[in-house]
One Martini backbone bead per residue (centre of mass of N, CA, C, O) as a GRO file, in nm:
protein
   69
    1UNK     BB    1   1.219   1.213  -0.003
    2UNK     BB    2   1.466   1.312   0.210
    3UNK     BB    3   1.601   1.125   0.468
    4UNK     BB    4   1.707   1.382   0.633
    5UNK     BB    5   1.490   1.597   0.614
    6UNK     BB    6   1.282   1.422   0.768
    7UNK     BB    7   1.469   1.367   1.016
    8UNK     BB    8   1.435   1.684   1.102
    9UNK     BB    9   1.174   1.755   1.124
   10UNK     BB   10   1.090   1.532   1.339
   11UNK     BB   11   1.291   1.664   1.569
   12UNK     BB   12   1.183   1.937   1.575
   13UNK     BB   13   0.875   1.831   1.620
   14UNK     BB   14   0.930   1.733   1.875
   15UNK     BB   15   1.076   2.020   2.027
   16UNK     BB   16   0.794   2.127   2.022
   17UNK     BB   17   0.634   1.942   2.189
   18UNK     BB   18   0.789   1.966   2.442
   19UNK     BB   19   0.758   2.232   2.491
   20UNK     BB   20   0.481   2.256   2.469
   21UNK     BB   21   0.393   2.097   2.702
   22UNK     BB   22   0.533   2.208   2.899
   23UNK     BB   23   0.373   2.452   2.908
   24UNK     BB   24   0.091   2.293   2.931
   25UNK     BB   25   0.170   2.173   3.240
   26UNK     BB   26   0.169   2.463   3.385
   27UNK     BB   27  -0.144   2.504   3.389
   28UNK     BB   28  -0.204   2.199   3.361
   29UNK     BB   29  -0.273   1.953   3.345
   30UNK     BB   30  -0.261   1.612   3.149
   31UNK     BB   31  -0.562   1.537   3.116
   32UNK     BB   32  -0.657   1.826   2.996
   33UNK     BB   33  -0.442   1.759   2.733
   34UNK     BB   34  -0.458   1.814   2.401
   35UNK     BB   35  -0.371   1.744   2.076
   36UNK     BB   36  -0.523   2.014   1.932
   37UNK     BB   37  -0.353   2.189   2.168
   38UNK     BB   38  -0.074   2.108   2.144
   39UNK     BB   39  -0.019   2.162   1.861
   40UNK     BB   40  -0.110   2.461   1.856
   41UNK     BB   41   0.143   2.527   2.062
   42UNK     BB   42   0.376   2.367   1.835
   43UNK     BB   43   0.324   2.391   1.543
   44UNK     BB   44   0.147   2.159   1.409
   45UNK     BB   45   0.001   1.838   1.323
   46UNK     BB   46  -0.162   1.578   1.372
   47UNK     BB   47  -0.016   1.396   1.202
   48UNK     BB   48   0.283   1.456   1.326
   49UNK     BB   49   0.256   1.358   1.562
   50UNK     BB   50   0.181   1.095   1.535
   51UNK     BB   51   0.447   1.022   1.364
   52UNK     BB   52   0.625   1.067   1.646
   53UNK     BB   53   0.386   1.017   1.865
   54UNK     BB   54   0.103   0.898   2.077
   55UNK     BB   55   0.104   1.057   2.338
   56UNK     BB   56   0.145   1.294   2.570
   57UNK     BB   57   0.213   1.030   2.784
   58UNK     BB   58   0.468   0.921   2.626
   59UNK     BB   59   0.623   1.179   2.649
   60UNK     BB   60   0.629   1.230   2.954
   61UNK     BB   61   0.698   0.972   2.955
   62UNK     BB   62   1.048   0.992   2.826
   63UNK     BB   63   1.105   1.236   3.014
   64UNK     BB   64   1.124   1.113   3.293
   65UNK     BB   65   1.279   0.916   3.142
   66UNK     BB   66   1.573   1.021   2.993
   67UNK     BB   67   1.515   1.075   2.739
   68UNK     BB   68   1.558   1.134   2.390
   69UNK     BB   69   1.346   1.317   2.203
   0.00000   0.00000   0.00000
């Protein structure tokens, strides 16, 4: 596989997977949110997820420190 669009297409999985917790964090806390809740408000696979990112906990702290996800 094109090792471009491998990585084109992993940026903007990880940049649903933020919108999607952004938004469901405004509705309920984060400890209450599953990963394959996450997903499929993100409309990703949960390989997709695991592959991008370890888990809700890390997104969060990751947008905290203003990293660039």
């Amino acid at each position: 596989m094109d090792e471009r669009r491998l990585s084109r297409t992993n940026i903007l999985a990880k940049e649903y997977i933020v919108s999607a917790l952004l938004l469901l964090v405004s509705q309920k806390p984060l400890s209450k949110i599953t990963v394959s809740e996450l997903c499929q408000k993100a409309g990703v696979s949960r390989m997709t997820f695991y592959k991008v990112k370890q888990s809700t906990t890390s997104i969060k702290r990751a947008k905290a420190k203003g990293e660039c996800y």
